[in-house]
C-alpha positions in Angstrom: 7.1 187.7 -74.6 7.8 191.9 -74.5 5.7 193.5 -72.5 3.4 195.4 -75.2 2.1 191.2 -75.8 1.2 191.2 -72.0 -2.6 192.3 -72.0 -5.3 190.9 -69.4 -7.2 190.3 -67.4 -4.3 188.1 -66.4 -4.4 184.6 -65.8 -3.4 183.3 -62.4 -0.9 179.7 -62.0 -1.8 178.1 -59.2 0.9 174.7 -58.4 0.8 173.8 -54.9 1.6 177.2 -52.6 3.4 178.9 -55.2 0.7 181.5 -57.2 1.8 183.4 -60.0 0.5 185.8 -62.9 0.7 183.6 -66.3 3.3 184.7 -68.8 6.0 186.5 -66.3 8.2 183.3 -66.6 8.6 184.5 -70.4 8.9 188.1 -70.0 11.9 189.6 -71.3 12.8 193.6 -70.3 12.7 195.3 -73.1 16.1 196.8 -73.8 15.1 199.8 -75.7 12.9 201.1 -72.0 15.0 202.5 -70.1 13.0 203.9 -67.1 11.8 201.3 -64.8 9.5 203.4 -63.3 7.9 203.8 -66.5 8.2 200.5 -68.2 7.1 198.4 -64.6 3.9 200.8 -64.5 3.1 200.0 -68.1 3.8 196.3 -67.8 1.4 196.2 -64.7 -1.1 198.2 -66.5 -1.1 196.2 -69.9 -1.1 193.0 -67.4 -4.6 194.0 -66.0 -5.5 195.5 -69.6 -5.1 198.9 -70.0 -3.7 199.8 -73.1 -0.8 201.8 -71.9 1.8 202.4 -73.7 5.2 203.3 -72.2 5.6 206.2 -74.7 2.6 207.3 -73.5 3.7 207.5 -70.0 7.0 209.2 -71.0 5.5 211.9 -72.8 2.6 212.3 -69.9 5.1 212.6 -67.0 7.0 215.0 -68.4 9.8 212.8 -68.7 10.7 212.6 -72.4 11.1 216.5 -72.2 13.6 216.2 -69.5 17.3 216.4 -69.9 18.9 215.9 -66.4 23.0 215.8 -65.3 23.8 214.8 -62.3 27.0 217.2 -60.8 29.8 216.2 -60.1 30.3 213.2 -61.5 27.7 212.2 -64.2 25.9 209.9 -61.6 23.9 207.2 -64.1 21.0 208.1 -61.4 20.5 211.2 -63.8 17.8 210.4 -66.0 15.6 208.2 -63.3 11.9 209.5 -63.0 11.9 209.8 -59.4 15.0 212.2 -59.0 15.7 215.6 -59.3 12.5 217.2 -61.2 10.5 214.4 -60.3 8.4 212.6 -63.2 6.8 209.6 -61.4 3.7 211.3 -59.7 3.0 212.9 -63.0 2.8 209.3 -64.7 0.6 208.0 -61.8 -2.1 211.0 -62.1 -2.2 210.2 -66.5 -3.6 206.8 -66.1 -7.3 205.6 -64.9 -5.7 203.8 -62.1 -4.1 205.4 -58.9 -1.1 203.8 -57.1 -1.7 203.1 -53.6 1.6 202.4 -51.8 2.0 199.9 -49.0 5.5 200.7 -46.9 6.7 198.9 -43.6 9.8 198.8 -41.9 11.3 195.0 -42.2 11.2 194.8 -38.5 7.8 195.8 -38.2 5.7 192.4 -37.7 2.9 194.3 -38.1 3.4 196.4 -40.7 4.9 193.8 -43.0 2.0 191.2 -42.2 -0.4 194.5 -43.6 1.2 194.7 -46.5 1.7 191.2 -47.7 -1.7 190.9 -47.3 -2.5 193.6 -49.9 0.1 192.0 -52.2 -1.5 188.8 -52.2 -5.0 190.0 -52.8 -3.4 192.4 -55.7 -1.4 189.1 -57.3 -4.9 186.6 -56.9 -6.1 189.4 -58.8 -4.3 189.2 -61.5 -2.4 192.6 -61.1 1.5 192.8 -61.0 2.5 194.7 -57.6 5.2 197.2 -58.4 8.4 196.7 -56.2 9.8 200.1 -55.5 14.0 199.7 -55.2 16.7 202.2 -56.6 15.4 201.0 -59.9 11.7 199.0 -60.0 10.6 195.9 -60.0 7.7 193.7 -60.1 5.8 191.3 -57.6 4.4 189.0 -59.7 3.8 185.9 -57.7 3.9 184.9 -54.0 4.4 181.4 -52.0 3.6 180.2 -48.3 0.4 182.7 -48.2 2.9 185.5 -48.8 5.6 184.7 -46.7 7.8 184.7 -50.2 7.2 186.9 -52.6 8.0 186.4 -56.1 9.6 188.3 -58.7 11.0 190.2 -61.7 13.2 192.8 -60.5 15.4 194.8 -62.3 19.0 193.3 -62.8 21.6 194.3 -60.2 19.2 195.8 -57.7 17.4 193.8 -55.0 18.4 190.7 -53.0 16.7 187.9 -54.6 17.5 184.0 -55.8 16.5 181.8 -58.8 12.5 180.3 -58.1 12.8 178.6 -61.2 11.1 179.6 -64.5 12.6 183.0 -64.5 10.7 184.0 -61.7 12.9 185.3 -58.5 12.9 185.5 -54.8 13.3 188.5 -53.7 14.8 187.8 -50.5 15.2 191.8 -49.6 11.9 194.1 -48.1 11.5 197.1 -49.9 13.8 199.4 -49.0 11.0 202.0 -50.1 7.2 200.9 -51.0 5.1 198.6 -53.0 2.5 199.8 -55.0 -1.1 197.9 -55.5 -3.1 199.6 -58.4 -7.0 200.5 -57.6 -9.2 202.1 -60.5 -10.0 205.5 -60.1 -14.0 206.5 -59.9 -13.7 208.6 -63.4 -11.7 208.9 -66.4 -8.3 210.8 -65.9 -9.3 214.1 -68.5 -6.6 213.2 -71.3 -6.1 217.3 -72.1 -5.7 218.3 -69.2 -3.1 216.0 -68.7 -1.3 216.7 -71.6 -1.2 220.6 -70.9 0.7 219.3 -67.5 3.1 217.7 -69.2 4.2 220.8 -71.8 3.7 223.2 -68.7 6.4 220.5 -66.9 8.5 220.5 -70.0 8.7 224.5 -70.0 9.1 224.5 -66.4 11.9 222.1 -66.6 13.8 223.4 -69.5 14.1 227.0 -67.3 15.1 225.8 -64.5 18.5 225.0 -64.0 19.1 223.3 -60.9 17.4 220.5 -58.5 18.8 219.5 -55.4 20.1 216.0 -55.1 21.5 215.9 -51.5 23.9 218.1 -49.0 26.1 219.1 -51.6 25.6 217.8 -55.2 22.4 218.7 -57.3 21.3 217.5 -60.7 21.8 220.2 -63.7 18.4 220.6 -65.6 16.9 221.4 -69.3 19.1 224.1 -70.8 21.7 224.0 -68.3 22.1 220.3 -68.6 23.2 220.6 -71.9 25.2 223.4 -70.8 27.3 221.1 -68.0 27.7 218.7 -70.2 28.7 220.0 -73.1 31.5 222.1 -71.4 32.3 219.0 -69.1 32.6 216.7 -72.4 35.4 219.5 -74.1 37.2 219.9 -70.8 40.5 217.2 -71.8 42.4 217.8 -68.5 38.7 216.6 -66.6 39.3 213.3 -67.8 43.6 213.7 -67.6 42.8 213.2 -63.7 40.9 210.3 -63.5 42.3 206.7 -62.6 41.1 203.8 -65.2 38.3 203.0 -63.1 36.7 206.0 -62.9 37.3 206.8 -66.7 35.4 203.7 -67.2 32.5 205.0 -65.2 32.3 208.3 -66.7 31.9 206.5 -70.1 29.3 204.3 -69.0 27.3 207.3 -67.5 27.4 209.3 -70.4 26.6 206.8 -72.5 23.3 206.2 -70.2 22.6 209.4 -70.4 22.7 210.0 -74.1 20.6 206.8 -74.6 18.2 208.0 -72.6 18.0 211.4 -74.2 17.7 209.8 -77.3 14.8 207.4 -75.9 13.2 210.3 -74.2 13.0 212.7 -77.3 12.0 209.8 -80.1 8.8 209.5 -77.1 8.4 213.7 -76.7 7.6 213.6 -80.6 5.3 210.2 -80.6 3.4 212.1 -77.7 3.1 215.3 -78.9 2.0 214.2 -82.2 -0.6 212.2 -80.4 -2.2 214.8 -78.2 -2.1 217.6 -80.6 -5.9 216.4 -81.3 -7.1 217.3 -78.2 -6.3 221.3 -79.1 -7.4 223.2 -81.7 -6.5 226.2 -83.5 -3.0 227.9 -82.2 -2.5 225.7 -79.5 -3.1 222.9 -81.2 -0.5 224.2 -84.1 2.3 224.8 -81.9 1.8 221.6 -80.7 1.8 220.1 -83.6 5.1 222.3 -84.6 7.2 220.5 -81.4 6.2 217.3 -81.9 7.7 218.1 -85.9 11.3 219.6 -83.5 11.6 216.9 -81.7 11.1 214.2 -84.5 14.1 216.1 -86.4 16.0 215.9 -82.9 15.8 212.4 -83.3 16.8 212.3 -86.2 20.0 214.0 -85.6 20.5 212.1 -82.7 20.2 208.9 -84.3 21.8 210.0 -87.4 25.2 207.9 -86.1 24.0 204.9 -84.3 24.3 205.6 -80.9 26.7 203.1 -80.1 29.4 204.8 -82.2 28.3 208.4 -80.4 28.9 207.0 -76.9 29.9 203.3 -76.7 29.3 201.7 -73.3 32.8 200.3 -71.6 32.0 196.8 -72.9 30.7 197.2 -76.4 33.3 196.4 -79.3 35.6 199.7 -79.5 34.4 201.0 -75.9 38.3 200.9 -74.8 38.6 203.9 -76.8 37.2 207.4 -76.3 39.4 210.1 -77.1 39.1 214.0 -76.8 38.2 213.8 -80.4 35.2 211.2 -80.2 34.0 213.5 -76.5 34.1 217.2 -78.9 32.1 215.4 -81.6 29.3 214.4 -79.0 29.8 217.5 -77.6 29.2 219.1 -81.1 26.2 217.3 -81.6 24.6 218.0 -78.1 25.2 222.1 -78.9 22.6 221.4 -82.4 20.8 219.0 -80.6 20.0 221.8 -77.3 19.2 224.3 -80.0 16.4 222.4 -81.4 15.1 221.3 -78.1 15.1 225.2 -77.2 13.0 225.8 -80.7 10.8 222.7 -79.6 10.1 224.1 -76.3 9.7 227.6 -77.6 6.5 226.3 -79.4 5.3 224.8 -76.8 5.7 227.9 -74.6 3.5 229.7 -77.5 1.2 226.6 -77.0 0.4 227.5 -73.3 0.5 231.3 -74.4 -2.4 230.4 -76.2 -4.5 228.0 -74.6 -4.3 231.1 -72.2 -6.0 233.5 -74.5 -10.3 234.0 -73.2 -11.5 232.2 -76.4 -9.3 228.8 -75.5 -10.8 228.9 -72.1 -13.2 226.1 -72.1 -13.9 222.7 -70.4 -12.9 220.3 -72.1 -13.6 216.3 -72.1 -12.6 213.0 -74.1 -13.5 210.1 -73.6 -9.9 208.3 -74.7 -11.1 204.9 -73.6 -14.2 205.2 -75.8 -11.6 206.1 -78.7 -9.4 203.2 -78.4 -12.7 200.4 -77.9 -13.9 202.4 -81.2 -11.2 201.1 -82.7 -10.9 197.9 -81.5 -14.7 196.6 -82.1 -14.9 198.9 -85.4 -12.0 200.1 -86.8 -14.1 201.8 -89.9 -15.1 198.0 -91.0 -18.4 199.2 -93.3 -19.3 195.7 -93.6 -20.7 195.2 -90.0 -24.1 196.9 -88.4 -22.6 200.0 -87.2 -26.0 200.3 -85.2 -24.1 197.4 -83.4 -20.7 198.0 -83.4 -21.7 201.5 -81.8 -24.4 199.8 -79.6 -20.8 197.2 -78.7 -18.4 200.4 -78.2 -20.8 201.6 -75.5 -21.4 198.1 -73.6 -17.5 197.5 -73.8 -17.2 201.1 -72.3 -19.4 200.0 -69.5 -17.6 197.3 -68.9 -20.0 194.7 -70.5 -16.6 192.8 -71.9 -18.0 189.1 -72.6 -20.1 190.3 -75.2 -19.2 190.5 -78.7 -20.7 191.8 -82.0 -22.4 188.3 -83.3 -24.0 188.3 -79.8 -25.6 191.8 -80.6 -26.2 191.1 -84.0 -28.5 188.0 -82.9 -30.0 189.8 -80.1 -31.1 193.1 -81.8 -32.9 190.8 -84.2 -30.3 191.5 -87.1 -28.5 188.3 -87.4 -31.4 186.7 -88.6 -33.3 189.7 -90.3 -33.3 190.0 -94.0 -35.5 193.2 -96.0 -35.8 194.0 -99.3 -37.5 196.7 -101.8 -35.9 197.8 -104.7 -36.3 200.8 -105.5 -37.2 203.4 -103.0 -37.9 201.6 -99.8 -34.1 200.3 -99.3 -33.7 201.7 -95.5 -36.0 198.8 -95.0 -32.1 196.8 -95.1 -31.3 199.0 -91.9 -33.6 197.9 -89.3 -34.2 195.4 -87.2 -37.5 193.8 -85.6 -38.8 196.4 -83.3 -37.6 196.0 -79.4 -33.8 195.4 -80.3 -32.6 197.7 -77.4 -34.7 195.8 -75.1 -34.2 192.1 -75.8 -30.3 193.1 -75.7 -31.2 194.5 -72.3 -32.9 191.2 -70.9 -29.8 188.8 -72.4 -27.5 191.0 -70.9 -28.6 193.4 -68.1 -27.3 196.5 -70.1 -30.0 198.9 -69.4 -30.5 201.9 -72.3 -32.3 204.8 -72.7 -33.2 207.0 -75.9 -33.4 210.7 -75.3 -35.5 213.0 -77.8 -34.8 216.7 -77.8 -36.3 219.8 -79.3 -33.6 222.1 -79.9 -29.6 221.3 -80.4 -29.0 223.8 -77.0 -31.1 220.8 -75.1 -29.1 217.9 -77.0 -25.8 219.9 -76.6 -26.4 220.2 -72.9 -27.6 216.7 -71.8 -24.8 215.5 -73.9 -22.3 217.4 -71.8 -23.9 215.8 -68.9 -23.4 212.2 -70.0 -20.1 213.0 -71.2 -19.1 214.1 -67.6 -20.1 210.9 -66.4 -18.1 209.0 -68.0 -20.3 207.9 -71.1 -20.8 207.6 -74.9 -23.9 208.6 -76.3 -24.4 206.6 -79.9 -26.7 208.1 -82.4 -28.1 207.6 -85.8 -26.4 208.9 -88.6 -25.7 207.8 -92.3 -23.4 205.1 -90.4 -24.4 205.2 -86.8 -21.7 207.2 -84.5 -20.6 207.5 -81.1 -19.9 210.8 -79.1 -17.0 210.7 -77.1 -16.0 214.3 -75.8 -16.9 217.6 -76.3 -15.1 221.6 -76.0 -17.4 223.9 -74.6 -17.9 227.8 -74.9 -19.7 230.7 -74.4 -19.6 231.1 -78.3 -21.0 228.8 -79.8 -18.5 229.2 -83.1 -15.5 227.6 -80.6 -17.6 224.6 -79.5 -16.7 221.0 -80.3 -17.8 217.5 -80.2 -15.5 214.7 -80.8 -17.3 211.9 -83.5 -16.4 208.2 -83.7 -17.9 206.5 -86.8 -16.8 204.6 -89.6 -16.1 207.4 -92.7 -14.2 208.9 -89.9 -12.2 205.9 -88.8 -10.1 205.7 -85.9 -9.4 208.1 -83.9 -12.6 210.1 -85.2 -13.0 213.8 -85.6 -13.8 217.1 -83.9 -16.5 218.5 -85.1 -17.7 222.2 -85.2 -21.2 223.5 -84.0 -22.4 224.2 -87.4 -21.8 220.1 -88.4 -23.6 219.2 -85.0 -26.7 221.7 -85.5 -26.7 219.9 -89.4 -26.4 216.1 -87.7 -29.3 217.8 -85.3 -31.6 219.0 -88.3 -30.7 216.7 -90.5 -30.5 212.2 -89.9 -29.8 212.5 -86.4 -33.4 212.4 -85.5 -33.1 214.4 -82.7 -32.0 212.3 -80.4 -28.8 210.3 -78.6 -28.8 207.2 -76.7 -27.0 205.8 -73.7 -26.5 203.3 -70.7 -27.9 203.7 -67.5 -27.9 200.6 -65.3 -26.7 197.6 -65.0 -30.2 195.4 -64.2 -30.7 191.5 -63.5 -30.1 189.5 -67.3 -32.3 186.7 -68.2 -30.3 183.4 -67.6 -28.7 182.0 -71.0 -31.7 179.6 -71.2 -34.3 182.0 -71.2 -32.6 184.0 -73.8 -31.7 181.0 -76.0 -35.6 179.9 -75.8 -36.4 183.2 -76.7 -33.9 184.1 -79.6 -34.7 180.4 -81.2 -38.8 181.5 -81.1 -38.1 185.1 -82.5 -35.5 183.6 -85.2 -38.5 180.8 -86.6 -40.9 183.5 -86.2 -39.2 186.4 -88.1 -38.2 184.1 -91.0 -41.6 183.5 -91.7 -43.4 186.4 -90.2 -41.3 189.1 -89.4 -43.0 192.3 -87.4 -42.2 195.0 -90.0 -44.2 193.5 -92.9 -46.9 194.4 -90.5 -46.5 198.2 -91.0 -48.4 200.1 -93.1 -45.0 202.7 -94.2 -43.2 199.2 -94.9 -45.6 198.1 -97.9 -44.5 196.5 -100.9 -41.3 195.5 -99.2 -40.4 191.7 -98.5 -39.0 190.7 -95.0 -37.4 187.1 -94.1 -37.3 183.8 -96.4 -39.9 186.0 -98.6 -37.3 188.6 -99.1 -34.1 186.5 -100.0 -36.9 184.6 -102.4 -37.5 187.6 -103.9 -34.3 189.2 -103.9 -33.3 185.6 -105.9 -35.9 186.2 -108.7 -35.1 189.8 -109.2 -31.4 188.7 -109.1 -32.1 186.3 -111.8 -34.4 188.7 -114.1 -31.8 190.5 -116.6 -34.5 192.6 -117.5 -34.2 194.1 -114.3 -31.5 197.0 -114.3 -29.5 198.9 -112.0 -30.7 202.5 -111.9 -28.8 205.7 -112.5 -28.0 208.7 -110.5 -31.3 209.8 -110.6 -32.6 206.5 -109.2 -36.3 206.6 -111.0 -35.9 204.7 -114.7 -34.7 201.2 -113.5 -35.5 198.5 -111.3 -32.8 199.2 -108.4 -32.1 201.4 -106.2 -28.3 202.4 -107.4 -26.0 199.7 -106.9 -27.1 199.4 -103.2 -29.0 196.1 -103.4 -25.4 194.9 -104.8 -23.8 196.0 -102.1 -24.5 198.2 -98.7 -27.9 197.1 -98.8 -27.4 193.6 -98.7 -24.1 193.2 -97.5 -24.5 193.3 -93.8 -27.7 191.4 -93.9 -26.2 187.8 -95.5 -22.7 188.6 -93.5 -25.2 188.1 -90.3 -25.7 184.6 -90.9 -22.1 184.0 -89.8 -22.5 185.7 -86.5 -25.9 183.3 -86.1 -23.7 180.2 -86.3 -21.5 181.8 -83.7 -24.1 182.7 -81.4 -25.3 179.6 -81.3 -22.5 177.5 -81.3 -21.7 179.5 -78.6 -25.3 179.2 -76.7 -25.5 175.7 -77.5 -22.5 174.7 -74.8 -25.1 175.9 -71.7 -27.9 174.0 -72.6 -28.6 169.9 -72.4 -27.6 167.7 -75.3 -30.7 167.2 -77.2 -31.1 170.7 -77.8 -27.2 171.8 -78.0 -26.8 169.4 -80.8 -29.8 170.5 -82.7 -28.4 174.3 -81.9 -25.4 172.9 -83.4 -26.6 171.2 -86.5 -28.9 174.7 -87.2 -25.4 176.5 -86.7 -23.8 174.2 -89.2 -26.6 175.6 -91.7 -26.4 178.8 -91.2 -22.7 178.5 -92.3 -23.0 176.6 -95.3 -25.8 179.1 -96.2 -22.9 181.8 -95.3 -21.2 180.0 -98.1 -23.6 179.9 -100.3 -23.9 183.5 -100.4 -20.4 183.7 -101.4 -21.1 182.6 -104.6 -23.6 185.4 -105.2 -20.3 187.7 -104.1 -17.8 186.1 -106.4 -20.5 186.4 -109.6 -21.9 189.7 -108.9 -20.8 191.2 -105.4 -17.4 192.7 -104.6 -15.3 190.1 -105.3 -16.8 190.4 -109.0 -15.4 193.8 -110.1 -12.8 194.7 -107.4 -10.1 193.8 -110.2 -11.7 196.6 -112.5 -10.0 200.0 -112.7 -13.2 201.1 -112.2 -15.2 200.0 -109.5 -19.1 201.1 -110.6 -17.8 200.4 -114.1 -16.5 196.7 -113.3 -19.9 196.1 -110.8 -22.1 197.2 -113.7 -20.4 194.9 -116.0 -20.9 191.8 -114.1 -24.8 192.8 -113.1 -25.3 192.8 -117.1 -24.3 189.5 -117.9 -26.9 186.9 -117.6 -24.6 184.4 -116.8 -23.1 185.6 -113.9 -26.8 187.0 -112.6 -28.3 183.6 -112.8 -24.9 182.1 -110.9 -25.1 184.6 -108.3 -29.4 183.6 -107.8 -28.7 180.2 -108.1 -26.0 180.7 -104.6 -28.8 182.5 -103.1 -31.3 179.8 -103.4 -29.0 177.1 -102.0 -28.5 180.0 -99.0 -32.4 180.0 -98.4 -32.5 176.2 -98.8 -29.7 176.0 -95.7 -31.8 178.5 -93.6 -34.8 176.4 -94.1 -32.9 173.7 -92.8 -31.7 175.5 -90.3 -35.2 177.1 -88.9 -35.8 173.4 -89.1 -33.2 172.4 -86.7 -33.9 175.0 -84.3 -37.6 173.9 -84.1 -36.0 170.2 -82.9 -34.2 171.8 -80.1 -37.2 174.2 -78.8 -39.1 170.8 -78.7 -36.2 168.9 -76.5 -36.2 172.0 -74.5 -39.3 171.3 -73.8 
C-alpha cells in the first residue's frame, strides 16, 4: 500500500492492548519522497482524509524551489525541510490542519505521562502522530495504555525493534517533538498561500547563506549552484580524501541531486496548479515558471539520474571520475540558468500582483473544488440540482450521505414529468418541499436568499464565502460558487463557478458573466447551509418517503398547478410518454421547435434521462433503509427495491433502441438519434421496455404499500 491509497477516516485494530491504525502494517515509503517531513505530514493527512498531496506540500513550503549545499562537506542534511531556510512551518500553515507539538524531556515523569496521553487520544482517533527525529517518523499504534508506542520510523534513525507486522517499537523518546494534528476553525486561503511560497522561492534564490552551526553554514539558491558546481570541477578536492570519505561525498551528492530533481519536477506540478488562482500578469508569469521548471526537469532527467550521480552501491558506483564530476557540473551550470529565468518570472509575478489593480481579497474554497469533483466530476446524467445540493452537504461535513439518498429525498428518485412540446422544464423539478424533507432526514438546515440587484447578491455572497461556504444556484445545469476576487472596479472582479459544462476544476468568471447569470436563469437568488438541526430518526423518514413515493406515482403535487397544465406527472407520465414513444406519426421537431410533436431531441435524451436513471438510486435507498427497520417491512422494502431495478432494466431497452446507446456509433450524433426515432421498429421496441418499466413500478408501489402496513 503507498501512501497516496491511505485515505480515511482511518480504521482502528484493536487485539488485546496493542491498538493500531489499519493498513500501516502494509505501508511501504515511497522511494521517490524524499523529504520525511513532507511525505509523514501527507501520509498523516491522507490517513484522516485530506487529500493532500506531497507535491502539494513541496511546492507550498517553498521547498521544491530550494536548492541548498551544505559547506564544507556536502552534509546529506542539505536538502531536509527543517534546516537552513527552513520549509516545515511553511508546509504546516498550507494545510486546514495545524500541528500542535507535544515535547518532554525523557526524564520528565510528568511531562512524558502528558504527552502519551495526547498520542493515544490522537491514534484512537484514527490520526497518525508524527515522530519528530533527524528524519520523521510516524506513531501509528500504541500498547500498555501508551506505555509503548508503536511505529513506522524512517530507516536508520530512531531506536526501535520489530512488533511484528511491520510495525516497530520505538524504544527511543523523541529526541525533539511529536506532533498531534487539530483542524483549524477556517479554510487555509489557497492564494495566499501560494504567493508565500514564490515570495520564499525569490527570497531563497537571493540569499546566499544560512547558518548551520558555529562554523559551517548551508550555501543557498544561486550560490548553491555556485559551491557546487566549482566544488564538483575542483580534481585535487577529491585527490585528498581517504576511500571513505570519497564514498561519502558520492553518496551526498548524489542525495542532493535527487532531491533537486524531485524538488523541481514538484515546483512545476505546483505552479502549474496554482496559476488559477491569479489572473492576468500574475497569473501569466506564473504560468511561464511552472513551463521553466518543467523544461528543468527535463534536462535533469534527460540521463537517468542514476548514470548522472550513482549512489556508492548502485551497479558502476565504484567509479566516478573527474570526467563523470565536470559533466554534472556542466549540467548544473544550464540547469541554474533556467532556474534563474524560472525565478525571474516569478519575481515579475510578485511585481505584479503588487500593482493597485491586483490589490484585492481574494478567496477559494479549494475543498469545495476537490468534493465538486468527486460527487460530480461534469457527469450530465445525474440531477445536478443534487449533486450541487451533495457538494454543499459534503462541504459541511454531512459525509454519510450520498446522491441516491438526495435523489429520493428531494422527491426526484421517484418523480417522472412529461410534456412534449413546450412544457419540458416540467422534467426538472421535483415535488414541492425538496429542501425541506432533505432537511428533516438529515438535519442539514438551508436557506434560499432572493436579491434585487447583483451589488446585493455580490455582497452576501462574499459574506458566505468568508465563512467558509458554497452557495449553489440555478443555472442551465445547477452550479456551485466557490470563491470570489474582489475590487473597487467592478471590471477586475471574479467569481469562481463549479458546474458540469465547466468540469472540474471550474472557472473564473468576470462580472459581466455574473450580472448575465443575475439577469438571466439565475433567478435572482443563491442558496446555502446554515445549521445543523435535530434529523428525523431513519424510521420516521422511511414511513415518510414510502407515503410520498405511493402518493406521487399516482398523484403527484405538480399536476395540481395551474402553469403545469397539459403536462403528465408519475405512472400517467411514463404511460404517456410509452404511447407517444410508440406513435411514429409523432416527430422530433426542428430547430425552431413549433412543426412537430417534440420538443428537439430532449425527450430522447436530457429530458428523460435523469428521470428513469433515478430508479436506480430508489433501489439503493431503500435497500439501504430497509437494514434499520423490522423484518416484515425490510423485506417488503427489499422486494419493492428489487422492482425498481428490473424496471431500471427495463428502461435500458428503450436506451439501446432509441436512447444513446442507439446512435452513439453514428458519425453523427443528431443524424444517428434521428435515424433510430424514425424507424417503427425500434420506436415500438423502445415503448414496449417502457411498459415492462411501469409494470415493475407498479409492483413495486405495491410492495411498499405491504411494508407501510407491517409498520404499522
Amino acid at each position: 500500500m503507498t501512501a497516496a491509497q491511505i485515505h480515511g477516516p482511518a480504521r482502528v485494530v484493536r487485539e488485546g492492548d496493542r491498538v493500531v491504525i489499519a493498513g500501516f502494517d502494509k505501508l511501504e515509503w515511497p522511494h521517490e519522497q524524499e523529504s520525511s517531513t513532507m511525505r509523514c505530514l501527507a501520509i498523516a493527512l491522507q490517513t484522516i482524509g485530506e487529500p493532500v498531496t506531497y507535491e502539494y506540500l513541496l511546492g507550498a513550503s517553498g521547498l521544491a524551489f530550494r536548492l541548498q549545499v551544505y559547506e564544507p562537506g556536502w552534509c546529506p542534511s542539505s536538502p531536509h525541510a527543517c534546516v537552513g531556510a527552513d520549509c516545515a512551518a511553511r508546509a504546516v500553515a498550507a494545510v486546514d490542519y495545524e500541528e500542535i507539538g507535544h515535547e518532554a524531556k525523557a526524564d520528565d515523569a510528568a511531562g512524558v505521562a502528558r504527552v502519551r496521553k495526547a498520542i493515544v487520544a490522537s491514534i484512537d482517533a484514527g490520526a497518525p502522530v508524527i515522530y519528530h527525529h533527524y528524519e520523521d517518523g510516524l506513531v501509528v499504534g500504541y500498547e500498555k495504555d501508551g506505555k509503548v508506542l508503536l511505529g513506522r520510523a524512517y530507516p536508520g534513525f530512531g531506536s526501535r525493534k520489530d512488533a511484528g507486522a511491520g510495525i516497530y517499537e520505538l524504544t527511543e523518546w523523541s529526541p525533539f517533538a511529536y506532533g498531534t494534528l487539530k483542524k483549524r476553525a477556517r479554510p487555509v486561503d489557497r492564494r495566499a498561500i501560494a504567493v508565500n511560497a514564490i515570495r520564499a522561492a525569490t527570497e531563497m534564490w537571493s540569499t546566499p547563506r544560512f547558518k548551520a552551526g558555529e562554523d559551517s553554514y548551508y550555501t543557498c539558491g544561486r550560490a548553491a549552484y555556485e559551491a557546487w558546481i566549482a566544488d564538483l570541477r575542483d580534481d585535487s578536492r577529491f585527490e585528498k580524501v581517504d576511500q571513505k570519505d570519497f564514498r561519502n561525498l558520492r553518496h551526498h551528492n548524489a542525495y542532493i541531486f535527487y532531491c533537486l530533481v524531485e524538488c523541481r519536477t514538484a515546483a512545476a506540478s505546483y505552479l502549474h496548479d496554482v496559476a488559477r488562482l491569479f489572473e492576468g500578469e500574475a497569473a501569466d508569469r506564473v504560468g511561464r515558471a511552472a513551463a521553466l521548471y518543467g523544461r528543468l526537469r527535463d534536462l535533469l532527467t534527460e540521463r537517468c539520474v542514476t548514470d548522472v550521480a550513482a549512489m556508492p552501491w548502485m551497479p558502476g558506483g565504484k567509479q566516478w571520475t573527474a570526467d563523470m564530476r565536470h559533466a554534472q557540473a556542466d549540467l548544473l551550470a544550464k540547469a541554474a540558468d533556467m532556474d534563474a529565468a524560472a525565478i525571474a518570472e516569478l519575481e515579475k509575478a510578485l511585481a505584479a500582483l503588487a500593482t493597485p489593480s491586483a490589490q484585492h481579497s481574494q478567496v477559494l474554497l479549494d475543498d469545495v473544488v476537490r468534493i465538486f469533483g468527486q460527487v460530480y466530476g461534469g457527469k450530465l446524467i445525474q440531477r445536478s440540482a443534487m449533486a450541487t445540493h451533495l457538494v454543499c452537504m459534503r462541504a459541511a461535513g454531512w459525509n454519510d450521505v450520498d446522491y441516491a439518498d438526495l435523489m429520493v429525498l428531494s422527491g426526484y428518485g421517484l418523480s417522472f414529468a412529461y410534456h412534449p412540446k413546450e412544457k419540458h422544464y416540467v422534467s426538472f423539478m421535483p415535488p414541492p418541499g425538496d429542501a425541506e424533507r432533505i432537511t428533516r432526514a438529515t438535519g442539514f438546515e438551508w436557506e434560499w436568499l432572493s436579491f434585487k440587484t447583483s451589488e446585493e447578491c455580490w455582497t452576501e455572497l462574499k459574506r458566505t464565502l468568508d465563512a467558509g461556504k458554497p452557495a449553489r444556484a440555478g443555472w442551465y445545469e445547477d452550479l456551485v460558487f466557490a470563491g470570489y476576487r474582489d475590487a473597487a472596479d467592478k471590471a477586475a472582479r471574479r467569481v469562481f463557478v463549479l458546474c458540469a459544462p465547466f468540469a472540474h476544476p471550474g472557472k473564473w468568471w468576470t462580472w459581466d458573466e455574473f450580472e448575465k447569470w443575475f439577469k438571466g436563469l439565475g433567478e435572482q437568488r443563491f442558496g446555502r447551509h446554515t445549521t445543523r438541526v435535530e434529523a428525523a430518526t431513519p424510521r420516521e423518514t422511511a414511513v415518510a418517503m414510502m407515503k410520498n413515493i405511493i402518493a406521487w406515482s399516482e398523484r403527484h403535487p405538480l399536476a395540481e398547478q395551474q402553469e403545469h397544465a397539459g403536462a403528465k406527472f408519475g405512472l400517467a407520465g411514463i404511460e404517456a410518454y410509452a404511447d407517444d414513444v410508440a406513435d411514429a406519426s409523432k416527430t422530433i421537431a426542428g430547430p425552431a421547435h413549433k412543426t412537430d410533436y417534440y420538443f428537439d431531441r430532449g425527450w430522447g435524451c436530457y429530458c428523460v434521462y435523469p428521470q428513469w436513471t433515478s430508479r436506480k438510486c430508489t433501489a439503493t435507498w431503500l435497500k439501504r433503509v430497509a437494514r434499520q427497520l423490522p423484518e416484515p417491512a425490510a423485506n417488503r422494502m427489499l422486494a419493492a427495491a428489487d422492482e425498481y431495478e428490473a424496471a431500471f432494466a427495463a428502461w435500458e431497452e428503450w436506451e439501446k433502441q432509441i436512447g444513446r446507446q442507439a446512435h452513439l456509433p453514428q458519425a453523427d450524433r443528431n443524424a444517428g438519434f434521428d435515424r433510430a426515432w424514425a424507424s417503427q421498429e425500434r420506436r415500438q421496441a423502445g415503448a414496449a421496455g417502457v411498459r415492462k418499466a411501469i409494470a415493475r413500478e407498479r409492483a413495486a408501489i405495491a410492495e411498499l404499500e405491504k411494508a407501510l402496513a407491517a409498520i404499522k
